[in-house]
N, C-alpha and C positions, 0 to 999 in steps of 0.2 A: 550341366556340362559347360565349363567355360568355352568364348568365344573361338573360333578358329582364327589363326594369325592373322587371314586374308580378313575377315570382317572387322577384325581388331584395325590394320589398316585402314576399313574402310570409316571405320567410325569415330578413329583419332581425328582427335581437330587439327594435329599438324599434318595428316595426309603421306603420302608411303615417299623415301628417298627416290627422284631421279635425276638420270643422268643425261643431259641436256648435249653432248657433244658424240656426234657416231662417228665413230672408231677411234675416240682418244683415247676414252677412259677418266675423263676429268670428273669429279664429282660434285655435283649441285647440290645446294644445301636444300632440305623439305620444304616442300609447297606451305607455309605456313606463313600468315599474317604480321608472325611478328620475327621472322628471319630477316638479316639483312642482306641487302641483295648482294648478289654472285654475278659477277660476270662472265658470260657464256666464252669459252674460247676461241679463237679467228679458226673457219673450219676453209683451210687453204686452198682446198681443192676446188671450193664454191669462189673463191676471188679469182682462181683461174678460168673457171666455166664461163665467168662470166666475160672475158674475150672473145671467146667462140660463140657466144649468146649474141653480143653486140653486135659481132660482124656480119650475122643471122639476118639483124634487126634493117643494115645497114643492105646487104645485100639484097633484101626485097625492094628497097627502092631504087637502088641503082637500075635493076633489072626491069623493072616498071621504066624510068623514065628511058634507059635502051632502048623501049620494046619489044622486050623477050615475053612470050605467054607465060599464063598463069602457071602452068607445069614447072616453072621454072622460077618462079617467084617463092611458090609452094617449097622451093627447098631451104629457105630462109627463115620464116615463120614459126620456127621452133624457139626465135630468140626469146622474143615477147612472153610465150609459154614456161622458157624457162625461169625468166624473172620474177614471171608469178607465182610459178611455184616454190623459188628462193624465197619472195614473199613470205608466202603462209609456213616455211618452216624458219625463217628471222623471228616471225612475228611470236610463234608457238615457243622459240628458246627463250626469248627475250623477257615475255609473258611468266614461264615458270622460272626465270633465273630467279626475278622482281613478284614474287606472288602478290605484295601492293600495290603493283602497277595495277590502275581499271583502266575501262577504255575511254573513259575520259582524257587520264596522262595519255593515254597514243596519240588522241586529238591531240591532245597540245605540245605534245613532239614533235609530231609528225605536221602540225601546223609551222613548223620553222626550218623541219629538214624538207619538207615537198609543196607546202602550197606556196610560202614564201618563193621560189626556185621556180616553180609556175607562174606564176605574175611574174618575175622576171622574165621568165622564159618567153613567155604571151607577148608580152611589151618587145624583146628582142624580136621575135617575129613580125610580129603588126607592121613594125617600123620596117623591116625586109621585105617583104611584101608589100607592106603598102608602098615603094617606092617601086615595085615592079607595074602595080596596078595603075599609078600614074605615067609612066610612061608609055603604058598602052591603053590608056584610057577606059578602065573595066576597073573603077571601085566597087561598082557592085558587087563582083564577086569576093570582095574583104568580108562579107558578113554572112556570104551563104553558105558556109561550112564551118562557121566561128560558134560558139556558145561557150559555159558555163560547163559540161564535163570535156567538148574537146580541145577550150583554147584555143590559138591560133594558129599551129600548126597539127598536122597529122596524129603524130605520134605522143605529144602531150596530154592524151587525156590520161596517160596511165600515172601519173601524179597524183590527181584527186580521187582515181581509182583505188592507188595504194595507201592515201591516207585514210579512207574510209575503212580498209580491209583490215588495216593494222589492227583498227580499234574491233573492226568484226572477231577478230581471229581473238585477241585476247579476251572479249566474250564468253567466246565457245571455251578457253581454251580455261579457263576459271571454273567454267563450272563441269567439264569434262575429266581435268585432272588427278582425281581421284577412284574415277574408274578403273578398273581391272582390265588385265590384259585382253581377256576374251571382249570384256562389255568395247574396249577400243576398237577391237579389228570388226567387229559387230557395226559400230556406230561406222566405220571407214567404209564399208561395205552401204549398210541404210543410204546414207548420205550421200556416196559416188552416185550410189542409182538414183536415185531421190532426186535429185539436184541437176544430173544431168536432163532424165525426165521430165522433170516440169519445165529447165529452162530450154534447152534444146525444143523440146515437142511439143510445148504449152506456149510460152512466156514469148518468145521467138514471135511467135507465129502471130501473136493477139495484140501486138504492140501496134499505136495508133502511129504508123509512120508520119503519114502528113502532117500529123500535130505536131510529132516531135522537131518534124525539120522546122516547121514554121514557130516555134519556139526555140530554135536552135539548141535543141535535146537529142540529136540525131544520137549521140554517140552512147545511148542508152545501151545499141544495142552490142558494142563491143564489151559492155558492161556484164551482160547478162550472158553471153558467148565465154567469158572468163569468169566469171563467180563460180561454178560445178568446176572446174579447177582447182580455186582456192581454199573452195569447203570442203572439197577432197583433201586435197594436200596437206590440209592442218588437222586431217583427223589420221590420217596416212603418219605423220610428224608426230602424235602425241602416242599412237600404236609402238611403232620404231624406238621411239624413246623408253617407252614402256618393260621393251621387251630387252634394252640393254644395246650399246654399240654395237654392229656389227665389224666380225673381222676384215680391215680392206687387203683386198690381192687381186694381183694383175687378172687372175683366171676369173674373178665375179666381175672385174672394171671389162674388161674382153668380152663378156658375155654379153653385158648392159651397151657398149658401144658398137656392139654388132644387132641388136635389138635397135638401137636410135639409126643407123644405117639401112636396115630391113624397111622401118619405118619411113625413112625418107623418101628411100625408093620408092615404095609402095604409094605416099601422098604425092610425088612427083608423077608418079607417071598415071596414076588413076584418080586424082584431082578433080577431074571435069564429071567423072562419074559419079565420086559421093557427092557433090554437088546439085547435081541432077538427080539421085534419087533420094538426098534426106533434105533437097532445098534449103541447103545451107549455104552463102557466100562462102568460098573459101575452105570451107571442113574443115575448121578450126580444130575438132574434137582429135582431129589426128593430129594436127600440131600441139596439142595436148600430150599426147601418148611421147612425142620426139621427145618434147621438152624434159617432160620427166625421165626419158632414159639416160638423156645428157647429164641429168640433176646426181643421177645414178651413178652412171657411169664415174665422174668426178667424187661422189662421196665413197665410189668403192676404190677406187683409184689410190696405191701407196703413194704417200708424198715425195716428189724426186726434186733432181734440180731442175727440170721444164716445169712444172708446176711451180715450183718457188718463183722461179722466171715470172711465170707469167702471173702469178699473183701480185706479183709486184705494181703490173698497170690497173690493177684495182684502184689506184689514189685519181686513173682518167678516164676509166668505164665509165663513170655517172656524166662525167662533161659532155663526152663524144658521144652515148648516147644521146641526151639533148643538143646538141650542136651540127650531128651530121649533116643534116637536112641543109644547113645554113650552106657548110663547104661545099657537097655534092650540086646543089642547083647554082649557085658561085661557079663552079669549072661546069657546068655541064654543058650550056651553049658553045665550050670549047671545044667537046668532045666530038660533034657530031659528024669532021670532018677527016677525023684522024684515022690511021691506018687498020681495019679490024675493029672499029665500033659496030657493034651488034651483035658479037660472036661473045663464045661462055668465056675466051683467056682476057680479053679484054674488059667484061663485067667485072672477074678475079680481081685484073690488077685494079681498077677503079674502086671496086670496093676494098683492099688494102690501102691504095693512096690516100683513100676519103679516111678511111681509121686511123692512120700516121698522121696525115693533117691535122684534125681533130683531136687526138691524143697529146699533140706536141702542143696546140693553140691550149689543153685542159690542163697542161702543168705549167704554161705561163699564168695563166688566170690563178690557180692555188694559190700564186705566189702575191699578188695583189690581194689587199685586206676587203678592200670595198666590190670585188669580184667574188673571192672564195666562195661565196652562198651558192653561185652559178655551177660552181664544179662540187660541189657537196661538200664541200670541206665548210668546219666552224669554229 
C-alpha cells in the first residue's frame, strides 16, 4: 500500500508548505535546507499593539512612583506579556521563513540588535543614576539591584532575556516543524502545562534567593515567571500556522478585546488574592492570559486607517520603551506638587506625556548615525 500523503509529508526531507503570515495569505516557501530565505510579511496589526503594549509597560511605573496600589499597577502589566509573546511568534516566523537559520545565527543577531542596545542602555543608566546617588550620598545602592540579567535599570533585563529566547524558539522551532497539525496542538497543550508547572509550582519556589541577590542574579526570577509563556506561544505560533491564516473581522477582534478587558478587571481588582493563594508576586500568569488577548485581538483585527496610524510609531516603540524610565523619574520630582497628582486622570495624562516625550526624543535619535543602535534602527 503506498504511503498516505500525510506520511509522504512527514518523510520528505523538504518538509510540508507553510504559511508564515495570519490572515494575509502570503505564501512561504517549504522548510527545507536548501530554499532560499523568504521574507515573512510586516503583520500590522502587531506594530500597532504594540503602542498600547508600551503604554502598559509605562503605566505601571508611573503608578508606582504616584503611589497608586498594586490593583492598579496590575492594569498595566499586560505590556511586558505582550512583547513576549510577539517574541515567540517573530522568532517562530522568522525561523521557518530562513529554515538555515540555527540558533546560533539568533545569537549572533540578536547579539547586535539587543545586547549591543543593552550595554548602551546599562551605560546610559549607570551614568543617570549614578548622579542621583552622589547627590545623596547612597552609592551603595548603584549595585544592589544591578547584575548581569538585569542591568542597570528595572525594565532592562528583558534584552538578554529576548536574545536567549530567540535562539530557544528557533530550537524548538526546527525541530517541531514538521509535525502535523494534531502532533502541534498536542505539543501546545504538553508544554503550556508542563512549563507552567514546573516553573510556576517547582522552579519558583526552590530558587536559592539569597544567593542570587548576592550574586546579583536576582532577576532570574522574572526569567522563569516568563519562559511557560514563551514556550507556550511558539508552540501556540507553529499550531496557528499549521492550520492556515485565520479569517480577521471585527466580530473575532470584538470577542478577543472583550476577553483582554474581562481579564483585566478580573487582575485588577483580585490581584492581592491570587497572590495570596498561589504565592506568586504580582500573578504574572494573568498578565499572561491579558497579553495574549491583546496579541489576539490585533492579529484578528481588519487592518483600517487607526491601525495604519498607529503602526506607523513602530520606528519609536523600541526607544521609548528603553528610554521611559529616564523621562518619567526626569519630571517626576515635578509632579508631586501639581494639581490632582495621585488620582487615575492624572496617572493617564503622565503616562501619555511620558510616551510623546519619549517618542518624539526616539525619532530624533533615529536620525543620528552613532545613536540609531539606541532606538533600534541599523
Amino acid at each position: 500500500m503506498p504511503p498516505s500523503p500525510e506520511a509522504h509529508r512527514r518523510s520528505s526531507p523538504s518538509g510540508p508548505d507553510l504559511h508564515l503570515v495570519l490572515g494575509t495569505g502570503t505564501h512561504v516557501a517549504p522548510a527545507s535546507a536548501t530554499v532560499a530565505r523568504t521574507r515573512p510579511s510586516r503583520l500590522t496589526g502587531i506594530d500597532a499593539a504594540r503602542v498600547v503594549a508600551t503604554l502598559g509597560v509605562i503605566w505601571v511605573h508611573v503608578v508606582e512612583m504616584q503611589g497608586h496600589p498594586q490593583t492598579t499597577a496590575a492594569w498595566g502589566r499586560f505590556g511586558t506579556s505582550f512583547y513576549i509573546a510577539a517574541l515567540a511568534l517573530f522568532a517562530v516566523r522568522g525561523s521557518l521563513a530562513d529554515p538555515r537559520r540555527t540558533p546560533t545565527d539568533e545569537l549572533e543577531r540578536g547579539a547586535k540588535r539587543l545586547l549591543l542596545p543593552f550595554l548602551g542602555w546599562c551605560a546610559i543608566y549607570s551614568v543617570f543614576y549614578g548622579r542621583h546617588a552622589l547627590e545623596v550620598g547612597q552609592l551603595h545602592l548603584l549595585t544592589e539591584w544591578w547584575g548581569p540579567l538585569a542591568g542597570t535599570a528595572r525594565h532592562l533585563w528583558f534584552l538578554p532575556f529576548a536574545w536567549g529566547c530567540a535562539a530557544l524558539v528557533n530550537w524548538m522551532t526546527r525541530r517541531t516543524r514538521d509535525f502535523s497539525t494534531r502532533e502541534l496542538g498536542s505539543l501546545a497543550v504538553s508544554v503550556g502545562v508542563t512549563s507552567y508547572f514546573v516553573g510556576y509550582g517547582i522552579v519558583f519556589f526552590i530558587l536559592p534567593r539569597e544567593f542570587l541577590h548576592d550574586t546579583h542574579m536576582h532577576r532570574v526570577d522574572r526569567w522563569v515567571e516568563e519562559l511557560p509563556l514563551l514556550l507556550t506561544v511558539a508552540c501556540l505560533a507553529l499550531w496557528l500556522i499549521r492550520r492556515g491564516p485565520p479569517q480577521r473581522s471585527f466580530r473575532t477582534a470584538a470577542w478577543c478585546a472583550g476577553a483582554f478587558v474581562a481579564i483585566e478587571a478580573i487582575y485588577g481588582r483580585w490581584v492581592i488574592a491570587f497572590q495570596e493563594t498561589t504565592h506568586h508576586l504580582d500573578a504574572r500568569y494573568l498578565s499572561h492570559l491579558a497579553g495574549l488577548a491583546l496579541l489576539a485581538t490585533f492579529l484578528a483585527l481588519p487592518e483600517g486607517r487607526v491601525t495604519r496610524w498607529m503602526s506607523k510609531l513602530r520606528h519609536v516603540t523600541y526607544f521609548t520603551f528603553l528610554a521611559h524610565l529616564i523621562v518619567l523619574e526626569s519630571v517626576g520630582g515635578h509632579l508631586y506638587n501639581m494639581p490632582g497628582f495621585g488620582t487615575l486622570p492624572f496617572a493617564v495624562a503622565t503616562t501619555l506625556g511620558v510616551f510623546t516625550v519619549a517618542s518624539l526624543l526616539g525619532a530624533v535619535v533615529r536620525r543620528i548615525p552613532g545613536l540609531r543602535l539606541l532606538a533600534g534602527a541599523s
